[in-house]
C-alpha positions in Angstrom: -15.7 -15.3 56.5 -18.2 -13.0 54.1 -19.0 -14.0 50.7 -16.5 -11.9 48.9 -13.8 -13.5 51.1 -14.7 -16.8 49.3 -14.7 -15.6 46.3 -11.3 -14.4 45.9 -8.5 -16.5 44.7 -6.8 -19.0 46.8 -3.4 -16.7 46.7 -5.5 -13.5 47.8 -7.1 -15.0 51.0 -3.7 -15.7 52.6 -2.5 -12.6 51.6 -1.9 -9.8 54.2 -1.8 -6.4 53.1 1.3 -4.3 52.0 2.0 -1.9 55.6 3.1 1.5 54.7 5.4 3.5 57.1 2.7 5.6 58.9 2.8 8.9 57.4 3.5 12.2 59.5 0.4 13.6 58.7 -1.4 10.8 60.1 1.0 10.9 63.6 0.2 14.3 63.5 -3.4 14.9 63.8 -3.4 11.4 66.0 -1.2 12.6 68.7 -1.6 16.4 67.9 1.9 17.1 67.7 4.1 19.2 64.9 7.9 18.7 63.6 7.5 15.4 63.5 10.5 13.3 62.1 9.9 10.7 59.5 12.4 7.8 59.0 10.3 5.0 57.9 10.0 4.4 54.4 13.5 5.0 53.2 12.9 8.2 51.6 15.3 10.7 50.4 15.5 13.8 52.9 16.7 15.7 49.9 14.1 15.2 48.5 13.9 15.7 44.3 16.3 17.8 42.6 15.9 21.5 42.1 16.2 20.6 38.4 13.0 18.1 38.7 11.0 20.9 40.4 12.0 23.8 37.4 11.3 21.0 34.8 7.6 20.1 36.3 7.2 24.0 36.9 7.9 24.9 33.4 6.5 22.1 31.9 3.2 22.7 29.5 1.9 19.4 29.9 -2.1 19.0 29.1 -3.0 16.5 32.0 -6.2 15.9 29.7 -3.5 14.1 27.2 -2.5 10.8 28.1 0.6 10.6 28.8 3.2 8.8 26.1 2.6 5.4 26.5 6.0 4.5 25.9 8.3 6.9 27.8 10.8 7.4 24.5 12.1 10.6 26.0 13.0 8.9 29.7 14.0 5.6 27.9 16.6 7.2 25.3 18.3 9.0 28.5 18.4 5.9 30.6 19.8 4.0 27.8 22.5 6.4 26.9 23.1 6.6 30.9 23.2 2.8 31.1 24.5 2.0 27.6 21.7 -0.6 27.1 19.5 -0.1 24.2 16.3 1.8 24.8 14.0 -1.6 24.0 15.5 -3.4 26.6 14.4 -1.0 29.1 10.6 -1.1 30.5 9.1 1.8 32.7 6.5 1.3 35.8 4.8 2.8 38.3 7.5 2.7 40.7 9.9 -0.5 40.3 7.2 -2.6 42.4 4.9 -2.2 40.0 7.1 -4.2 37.4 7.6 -6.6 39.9 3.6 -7.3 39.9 3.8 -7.1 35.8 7.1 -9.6 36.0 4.9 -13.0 38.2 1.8 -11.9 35.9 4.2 -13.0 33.0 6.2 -15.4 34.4 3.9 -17.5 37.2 0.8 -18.9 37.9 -0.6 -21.8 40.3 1.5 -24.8 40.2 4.6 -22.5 39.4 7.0 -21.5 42.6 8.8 -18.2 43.2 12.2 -18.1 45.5 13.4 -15.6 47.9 14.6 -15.3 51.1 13.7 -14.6 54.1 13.4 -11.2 55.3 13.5 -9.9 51.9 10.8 -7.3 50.2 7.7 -7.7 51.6 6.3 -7.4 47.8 7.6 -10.6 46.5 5.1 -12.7 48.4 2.5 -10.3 47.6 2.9 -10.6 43.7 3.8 -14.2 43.9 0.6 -15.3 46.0 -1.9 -12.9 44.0 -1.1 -15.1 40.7 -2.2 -18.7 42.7 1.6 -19.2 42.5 3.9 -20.6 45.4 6.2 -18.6 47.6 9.4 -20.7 48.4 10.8 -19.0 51.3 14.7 -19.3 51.6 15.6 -19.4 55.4 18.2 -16.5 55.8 22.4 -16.6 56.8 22.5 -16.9 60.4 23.8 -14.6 62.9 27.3 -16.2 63.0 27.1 -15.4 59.1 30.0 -12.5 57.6 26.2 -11.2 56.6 23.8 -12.3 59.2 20.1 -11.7 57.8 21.3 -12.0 54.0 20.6 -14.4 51.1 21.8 -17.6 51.7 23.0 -18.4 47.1 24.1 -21.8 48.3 20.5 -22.5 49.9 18.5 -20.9 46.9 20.4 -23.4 44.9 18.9 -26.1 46.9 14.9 -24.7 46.8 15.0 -24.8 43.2 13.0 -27.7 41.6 10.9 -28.3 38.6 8.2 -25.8 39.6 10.4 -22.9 40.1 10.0 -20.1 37.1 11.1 -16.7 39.3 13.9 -15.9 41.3 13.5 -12.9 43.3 17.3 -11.2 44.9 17.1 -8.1 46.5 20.8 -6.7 46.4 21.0 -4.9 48.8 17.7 -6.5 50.7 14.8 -4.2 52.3 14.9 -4.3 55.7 18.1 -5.5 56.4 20.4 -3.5 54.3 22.5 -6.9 53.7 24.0 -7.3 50.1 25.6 -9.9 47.9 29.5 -9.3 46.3 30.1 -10.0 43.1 31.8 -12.8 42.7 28.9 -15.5 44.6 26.3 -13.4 43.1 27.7 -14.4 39.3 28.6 -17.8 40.5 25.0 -18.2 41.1 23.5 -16.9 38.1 25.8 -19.5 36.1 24.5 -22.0 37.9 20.9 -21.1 37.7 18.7 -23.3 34.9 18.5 -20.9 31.4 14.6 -21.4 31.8 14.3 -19.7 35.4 14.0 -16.1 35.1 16.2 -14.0 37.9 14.9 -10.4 39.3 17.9 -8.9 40.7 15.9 -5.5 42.5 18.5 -2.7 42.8 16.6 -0.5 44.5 19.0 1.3 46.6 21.8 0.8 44.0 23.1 4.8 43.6 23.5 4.5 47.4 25.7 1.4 47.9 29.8 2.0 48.4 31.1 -1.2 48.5 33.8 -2.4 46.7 32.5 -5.7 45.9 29.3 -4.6 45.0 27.9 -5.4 41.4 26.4 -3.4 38.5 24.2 -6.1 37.3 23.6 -4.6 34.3 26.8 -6.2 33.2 25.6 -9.3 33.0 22.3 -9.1 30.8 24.3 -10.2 27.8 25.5 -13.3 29.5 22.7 -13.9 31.1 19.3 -13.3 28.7 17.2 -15.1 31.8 18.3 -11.8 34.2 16.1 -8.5 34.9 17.3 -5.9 36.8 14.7 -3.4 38.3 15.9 0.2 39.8 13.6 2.7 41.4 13.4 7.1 41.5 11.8 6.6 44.5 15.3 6.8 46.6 18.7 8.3 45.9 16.6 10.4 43.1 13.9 11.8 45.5 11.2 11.0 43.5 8.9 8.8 45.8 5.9 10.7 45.6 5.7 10.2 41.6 6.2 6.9 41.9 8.5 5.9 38.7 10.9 2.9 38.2 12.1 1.2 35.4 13.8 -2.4 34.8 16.4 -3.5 31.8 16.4 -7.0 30.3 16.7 -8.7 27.1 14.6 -7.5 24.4 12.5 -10.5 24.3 11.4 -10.4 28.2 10.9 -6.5 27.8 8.6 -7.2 25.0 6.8 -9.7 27.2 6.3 -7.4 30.0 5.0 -4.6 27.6 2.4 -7.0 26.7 0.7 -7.1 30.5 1.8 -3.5 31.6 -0.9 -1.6 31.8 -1.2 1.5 29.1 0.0 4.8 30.6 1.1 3.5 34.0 3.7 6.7 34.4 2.4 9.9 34.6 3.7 12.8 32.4 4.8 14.7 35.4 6.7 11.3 36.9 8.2 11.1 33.2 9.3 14.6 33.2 11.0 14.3 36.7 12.6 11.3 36.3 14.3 12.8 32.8 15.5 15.6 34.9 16.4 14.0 37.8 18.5 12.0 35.7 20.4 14.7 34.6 21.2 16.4 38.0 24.3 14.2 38.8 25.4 16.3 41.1 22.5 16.9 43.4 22.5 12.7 43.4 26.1 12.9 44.4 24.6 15.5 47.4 22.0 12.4 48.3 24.6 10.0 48.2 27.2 11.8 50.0 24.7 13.0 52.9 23.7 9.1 53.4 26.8 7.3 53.3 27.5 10.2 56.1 24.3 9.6 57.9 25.4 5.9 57.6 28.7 6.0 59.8 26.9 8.7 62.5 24.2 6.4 63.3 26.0 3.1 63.1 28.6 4.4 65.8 25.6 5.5 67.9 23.7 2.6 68.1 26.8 0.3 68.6 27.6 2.7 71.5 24.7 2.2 73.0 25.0 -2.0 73.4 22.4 -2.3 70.2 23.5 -4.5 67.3 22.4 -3.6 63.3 22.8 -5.7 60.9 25.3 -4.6 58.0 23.8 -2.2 55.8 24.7 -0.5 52.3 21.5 1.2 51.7 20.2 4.3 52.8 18.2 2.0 56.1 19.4 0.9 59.4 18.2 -2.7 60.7 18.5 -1.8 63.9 18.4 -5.3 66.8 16.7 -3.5 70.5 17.0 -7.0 72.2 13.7 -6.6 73.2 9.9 -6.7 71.8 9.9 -3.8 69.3 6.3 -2.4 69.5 6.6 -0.7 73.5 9.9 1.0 72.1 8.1 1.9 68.4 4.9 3.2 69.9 7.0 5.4 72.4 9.3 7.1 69.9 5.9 8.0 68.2 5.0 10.3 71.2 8.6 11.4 70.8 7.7 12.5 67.1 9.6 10.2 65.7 8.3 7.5 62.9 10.7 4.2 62.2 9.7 1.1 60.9 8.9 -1.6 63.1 9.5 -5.0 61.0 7.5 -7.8 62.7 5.8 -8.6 59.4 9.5 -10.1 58.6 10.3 -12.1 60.9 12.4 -9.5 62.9 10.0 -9.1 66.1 13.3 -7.4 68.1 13.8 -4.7 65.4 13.4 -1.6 63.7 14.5 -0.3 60.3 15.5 3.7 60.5 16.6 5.3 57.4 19.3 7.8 56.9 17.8 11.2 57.5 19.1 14.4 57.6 21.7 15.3 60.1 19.2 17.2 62.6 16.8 14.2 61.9 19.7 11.5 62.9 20.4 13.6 65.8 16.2 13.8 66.9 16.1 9.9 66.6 19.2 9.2 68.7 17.9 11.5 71.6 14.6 10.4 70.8 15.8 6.6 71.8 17.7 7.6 74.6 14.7 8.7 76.1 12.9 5.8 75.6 15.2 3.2 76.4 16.1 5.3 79.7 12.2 4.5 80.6 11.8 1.3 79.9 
């Protein structure tokens, strides 16, 4: 252990760092190959709108100007979109970002944050790096309707005197699992007025289902709820890195007091506004997913794998076996997934919803692999 080591916090030193999905660039010049297919980080294969390109290549923004400070122009679209008001609504650097901001405000050592298992590899991260506690919620088992999901009736039973954050990812990175409506209200009601409630919509503008909640809805009943959404998916925006989260007034004003000044770029502001707008090119995202969705879940199934049921735009996909042999092989394929170890899932790979071509790549890709091993 060097000197630096001990001089970090507690919460630091048992901290791991955050994995990104390895990037095709870096495959690339590693194995020296080219067309390589990248399904790892739960990107949009659209990518961003052809409206978010015009507006960033029209723009006549002076990157030597700070950026507004307060997003007005992005917040007065989202609110007329979401029929909130504009003050409830805080921006960030991507939606984790307001996840770190949200435990700075809300936690610190002798305070506990409660998730589940097998949920966003950030909550532990943000919860840990304020010399808080992480309360870990063992997931719904495999004979569960939602095996791999949040188990509401075993959060209930983790919450003590300590606990200040709940953290409910709906639906939940890696496994795609999600929470209806009905259980997920049932457990807000129940849930003490002084414990604040992060319900992360990431993949929201994906999901189908019928009992699937806008939680927005709520935020008047519940003034102890935040809801954080993300550009980064359906909206295509990942590489801008630009979420936003809508609460009551009164938490938004706290979080504006620890969010750092300027922490969305002008261009990131202007493409999120106009991505916004494009409704129908996030139809086109949506459509090609939940298509996506039903070609690879038939093809795994037929092939004696299980997944776990998903509503985002991501696969968890069971290989009954140790996943690192069958991830490191569909590499030389040129093919990146996500092998998910790091949650508890050592049999498993997350895939996300590609193109059709890149669907088809993986599922040959695995037959090969499989066939040799």
């Amino acid at each position: 252990m060097n000197t630096f080591h001990k001089l970090a916090t507690p919460g630091v030193r048992q901290l791991k760092p955050y994995q990104p999905g390895k990037s095709i660039e870096d495959l690339e010049r590693e194995l020296g190959l080219s067309n390589v297919v990248k399904l790892a980080s739960n990107e949009s294969p659209l990518g961003p709108s052809p409206r978010v390109k015009q507006a960033i290549g029209s723009s006549e923004i002076e990157i030597g100007r700070y950026p507004d400070g307060n997003g007005h122009r992005l917040k007065w679209e989202l609110a007329k979109k979401l029929g909130v008001q504009a003050q409830q609504i805080s921006l960030g650097n991507g939606s984790s970002d307001l996840l770190d901001i949200i435990a700075r405000v809300f936690l610190q050592s002798g305070c506990e944050a409660v998730f589940s298992q097998h949920a966003f590899a950030m909550y532990p991260i943000v919860t840990q790096a304020v010399g808080a506690a992480a309360r870990v919620v063992p997931a719904l088992g495999a004979d569960s309707d939602m095996p791999g999901g949040h188990d509401l009736a075993a959060f209930g039973l983790n919450i003590n005197a300590d606990s200040r954050l709940v953290f409910i990812a709906n639906p939940n990175n890696p496994t795609g699992t999600h929470l209806a409506e009905h259980e997920l209200e049932v457990f807000l009601s129940s849930l003490p007025s002084n414990i604040v409630c992060v319900i992360d919509e990431a993949y929201f503008e994906y999901v189908d289902a019928p009992d699937y909640p806008n939680s927005l809805q709520w935020l008047d009943k519940f003034p102890n709820l935040i809801v954080t959404r993300t550009f980064s998916k359906a909206y295509g925006l990942a590489g801008l890195r630009v979420g936003y989260c809508v609460s009551s007034i009164e938490i938004a004003e706290l979080i504006n007091r620890v969010r750092q000044p300027f922490n969305v770029n002008s261009y990131a502001l202007i493409a999120a506004e106009a991505a916004l707008l494009d409704e129908s090119h996030l139809e086109k995202s949506v459509n090609l997913n939940t298509q996506g969705l039903v070609y690879l879940s038939e093809a795994i199934r037929s092939r004696s794998l299980d997944i776990l049921p998903s509503v985002g735009n991501f696969l968890c996909i069971d290989l009954k076996r140790p996943v690192e042999p069958i991830y490191r092989a569909l590499l030389r394929c040129g093919v990146i997934v996500r092998p998910i170890q790091n949650y508890e899932l050592p049999n498993h790979i997350r895939v996300s919803v590609g193109t059709k071509e890149d669907n088809t790549i993986f599922i040959n890709a695995l037959d090969r692999v499989l066939s040799n091993d």
